[in-house]
C-alpha positions as CSV (number, residue, x, y, z in Angstrom):
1,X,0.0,0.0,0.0
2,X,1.1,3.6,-1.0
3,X,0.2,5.3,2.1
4,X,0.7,8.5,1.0
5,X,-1.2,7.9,-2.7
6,X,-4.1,6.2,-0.7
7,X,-4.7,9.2,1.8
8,X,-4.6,11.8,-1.6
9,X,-7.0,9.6,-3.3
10,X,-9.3,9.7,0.0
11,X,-9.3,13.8,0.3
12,X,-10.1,13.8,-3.3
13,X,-12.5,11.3,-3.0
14,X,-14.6,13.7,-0.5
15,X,-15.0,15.9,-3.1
16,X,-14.6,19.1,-0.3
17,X,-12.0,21.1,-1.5
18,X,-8.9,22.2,0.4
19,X,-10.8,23.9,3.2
20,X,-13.8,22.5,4.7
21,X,-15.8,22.7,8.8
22,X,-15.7,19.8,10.5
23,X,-19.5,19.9,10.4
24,X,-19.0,19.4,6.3
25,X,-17.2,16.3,6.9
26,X,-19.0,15.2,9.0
27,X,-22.2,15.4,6.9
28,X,-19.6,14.1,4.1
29,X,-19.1,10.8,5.9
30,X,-23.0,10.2,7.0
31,X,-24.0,10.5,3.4
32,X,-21.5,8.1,2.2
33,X,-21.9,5.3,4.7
34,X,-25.4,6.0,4.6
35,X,-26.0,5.9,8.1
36,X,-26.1,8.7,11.2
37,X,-22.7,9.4,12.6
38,X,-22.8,9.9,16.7
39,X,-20.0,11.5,18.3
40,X,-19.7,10.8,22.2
41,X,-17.7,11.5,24.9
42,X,-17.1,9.3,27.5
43,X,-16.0,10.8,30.7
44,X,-15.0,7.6,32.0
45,X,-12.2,6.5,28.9
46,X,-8.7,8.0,29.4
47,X,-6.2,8.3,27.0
48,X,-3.6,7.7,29.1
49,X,-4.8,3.7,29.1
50,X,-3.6,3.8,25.7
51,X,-7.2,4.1,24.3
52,X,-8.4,7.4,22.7
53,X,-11.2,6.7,20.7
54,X,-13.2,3.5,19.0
55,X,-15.5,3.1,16.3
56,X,-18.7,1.0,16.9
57,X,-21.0,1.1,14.0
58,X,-24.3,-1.1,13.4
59,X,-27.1,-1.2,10.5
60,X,-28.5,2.4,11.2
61,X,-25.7,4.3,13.2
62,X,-22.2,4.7,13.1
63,X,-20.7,5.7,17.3
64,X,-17.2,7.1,17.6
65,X,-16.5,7.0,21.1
66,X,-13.7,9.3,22.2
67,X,-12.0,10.2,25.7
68,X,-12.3,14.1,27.5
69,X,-9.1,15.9,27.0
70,X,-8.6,19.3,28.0
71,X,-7.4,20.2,24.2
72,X,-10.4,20.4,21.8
73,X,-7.1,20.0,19.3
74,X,-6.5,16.5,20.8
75,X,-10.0,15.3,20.9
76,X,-10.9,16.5,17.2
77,X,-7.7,14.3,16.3
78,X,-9.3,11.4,18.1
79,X,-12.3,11.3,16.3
80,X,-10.8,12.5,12.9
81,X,-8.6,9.2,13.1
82,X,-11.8,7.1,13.7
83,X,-13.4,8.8,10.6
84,X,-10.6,8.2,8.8
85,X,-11.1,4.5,8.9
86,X,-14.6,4.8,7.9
87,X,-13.6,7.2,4.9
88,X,-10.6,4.7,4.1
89,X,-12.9,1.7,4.1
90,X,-11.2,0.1,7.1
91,X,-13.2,-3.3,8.5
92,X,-16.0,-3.0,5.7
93,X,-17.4,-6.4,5.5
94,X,-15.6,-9.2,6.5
95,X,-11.8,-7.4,7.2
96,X,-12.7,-7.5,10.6
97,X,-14.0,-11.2,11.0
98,X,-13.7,-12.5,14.8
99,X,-14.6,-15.5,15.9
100,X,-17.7,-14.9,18.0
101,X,-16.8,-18.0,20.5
102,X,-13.9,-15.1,21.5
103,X,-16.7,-12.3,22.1
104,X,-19.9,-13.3,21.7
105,X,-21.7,-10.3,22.9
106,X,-19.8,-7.6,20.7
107,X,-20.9,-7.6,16.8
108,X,-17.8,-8.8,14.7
109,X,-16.8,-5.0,13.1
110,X,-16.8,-3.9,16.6
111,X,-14.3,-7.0,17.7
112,X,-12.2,-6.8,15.1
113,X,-11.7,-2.9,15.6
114,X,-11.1,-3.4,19.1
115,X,-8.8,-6.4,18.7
116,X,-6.8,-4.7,15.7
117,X,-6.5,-1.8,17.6
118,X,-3.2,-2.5,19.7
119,X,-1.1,-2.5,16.2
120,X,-0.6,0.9,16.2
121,X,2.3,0.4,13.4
122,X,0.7,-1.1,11.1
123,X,-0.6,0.4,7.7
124,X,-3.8,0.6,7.7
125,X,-3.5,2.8,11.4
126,X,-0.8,4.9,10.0
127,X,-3.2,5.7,7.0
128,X,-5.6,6.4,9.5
129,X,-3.5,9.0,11.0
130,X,-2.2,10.6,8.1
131,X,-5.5,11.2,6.8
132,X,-6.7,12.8,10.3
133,X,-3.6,15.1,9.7
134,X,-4.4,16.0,6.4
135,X,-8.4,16.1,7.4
136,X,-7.6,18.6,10.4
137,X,-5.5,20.8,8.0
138,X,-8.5,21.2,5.7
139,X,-10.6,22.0,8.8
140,X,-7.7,24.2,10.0
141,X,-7.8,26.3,6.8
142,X,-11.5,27.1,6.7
143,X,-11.1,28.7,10.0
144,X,-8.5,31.0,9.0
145,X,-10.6,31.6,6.0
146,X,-13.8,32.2,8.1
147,X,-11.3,34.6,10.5
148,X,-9.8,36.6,7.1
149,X,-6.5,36.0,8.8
150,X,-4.6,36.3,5.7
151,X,-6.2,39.9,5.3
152,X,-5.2,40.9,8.5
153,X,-1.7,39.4,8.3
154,X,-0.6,38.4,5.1
């Protein structure tokens, strides 16, 4: 995998432009996936247990589950990751199969994200991240467009 050709092909796949609000993205991924997209917070998840954010989607709904932190910066790049999956394709179908004897409670995209999770070097998590970078420059940029900072500064 070209990591760097995938995560271009993704951006230009949204079809948003260079700058975009989160908000647009966000309506971006629901309309693709065809589902809602909820975004909670759980008080009770803590980054510093090595888990910032998951993904639990089902038929109708699609969850990302993030951890509080005290920089809305850090928690926008929680979630962004977790839409990056979605927007990369990440556990569609059967990438994700677990055996449900392991988990039989948890639905098998929800197991397999959780179970994958730990390799945090692999390719499919550094895609991930890369595309959160470039998704929270394009989200950076509208705001300094909104704020006419180049006007004022440039």
């Amino acid at each position: 995998m070209n990591i760097e050709q995938t995560v271009s092909a993704a951006v230009a796949g949204l079809q948003l432009g260079n700058t975009f609000t989160f908000d647009d993205l966000r309506d971006t991924v629901q309309d693709r996936r065809h589902r809602r997209l909820r975004i909670v917070e759980l008080a009770d998840l803590d980054a510093h247990d090595g888990l910032c954010a998951a993904l639990i989607s089902n038929d109708a709904e699609d969850f990302v589950l993030h951890a509080r932190s005290d920089s809305a910066l850090h928690r926008q790049q929680f979630v962004l990751h977790e839409l990056s999956h979605m927007i990369l394709g990440h556990c569609d179908g059967d990438d994700c199969a677990v055996e449900e004897v392991l988990l039989p409670n948890i639905p098998p995209y929800t197991r397999g994200r959780l179970l994958r999770r730990q390799d945090l070097d692999s390719e499919t998590e550094i895609a991930a991240e890369s595309l959160a970078d470039r998704l929270a420059a394009g989200i950076r940029g509208s705001v300094f467009a909104e704020s006419r900072y180049s006007e004022v500064f440039g």
